[in-house]
N, C-alpha and C positions, 0 to 999 in steps of 0.2 A: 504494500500500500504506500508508502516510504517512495518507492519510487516511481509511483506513478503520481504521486504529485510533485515529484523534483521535477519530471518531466513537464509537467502542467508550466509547472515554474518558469522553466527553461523556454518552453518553448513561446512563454507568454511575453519573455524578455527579447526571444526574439523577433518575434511577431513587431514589439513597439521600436526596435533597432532599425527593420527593414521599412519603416512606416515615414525615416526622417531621409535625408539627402544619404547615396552611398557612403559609405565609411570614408573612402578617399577624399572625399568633396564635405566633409560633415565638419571637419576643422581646419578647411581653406576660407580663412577670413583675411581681405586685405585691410592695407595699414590706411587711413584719411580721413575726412572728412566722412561726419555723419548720413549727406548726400551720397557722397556717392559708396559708402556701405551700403547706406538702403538700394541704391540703382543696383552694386551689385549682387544684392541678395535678390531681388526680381529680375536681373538678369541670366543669374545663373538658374533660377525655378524655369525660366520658362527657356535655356535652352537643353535641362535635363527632358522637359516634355517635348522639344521639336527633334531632341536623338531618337531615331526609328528602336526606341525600347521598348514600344509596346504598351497596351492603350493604359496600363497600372499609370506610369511616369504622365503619362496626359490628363487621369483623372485626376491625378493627386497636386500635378506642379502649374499646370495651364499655363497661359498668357495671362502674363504679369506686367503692366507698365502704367505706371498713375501719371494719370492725364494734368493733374496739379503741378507734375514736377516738371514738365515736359519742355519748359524755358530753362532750367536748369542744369549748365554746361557739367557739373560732377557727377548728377543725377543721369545724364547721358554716357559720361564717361565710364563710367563705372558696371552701367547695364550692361554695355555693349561687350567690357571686359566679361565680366559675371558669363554673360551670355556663350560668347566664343570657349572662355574655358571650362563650362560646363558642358559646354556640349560636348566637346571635342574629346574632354577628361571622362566621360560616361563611353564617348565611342572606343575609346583606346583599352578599356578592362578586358 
């Protein structure tokens, strides 16, 4: 019985593990301003959803880009990074 609720455990940690950005990509934070953090934390969701991963990364990451920021040279700079290395860092595992 012991183990079948380590198991429960286990697999319930990883169930919430696979639920956030890959491991790889989960503590790539760049260094700047708080714009273009933000840009590129929606740059990088929405280019993990445009890598052909499969419809999970599309329901969970979508397109992501606030129409508020969108005069905002860091807030652009930063998606566009987000965006490109996310993607490309999802295609490359």
């Amino acid at each position: 019985m012991v183990n079948q609720v380590q198991r429960v455990i286990w697999l319930s940690i990883i169930l919430l593990i696979s639920s956030c950005r890959p491991v790889t990509l989960a503590f790539s934070q760049p260094e700047g301003p708080p714009e273009f953090k933000l840009g590129w934390e929606d740059g990088c969701d929405t280019g993990l959803s445009a890598q052909d991963a499969g419809y999970w990364y599309r329901a969970m990451y979508g397109y992501k880009k606030r129409p508020e920021m969108m005069e905002n040279e860091l807030y652009k700079n930063g998606w566009n990074e987000g965006f490109s290395y996310c993607r490309f860092a999802a295609a490359a595992k």
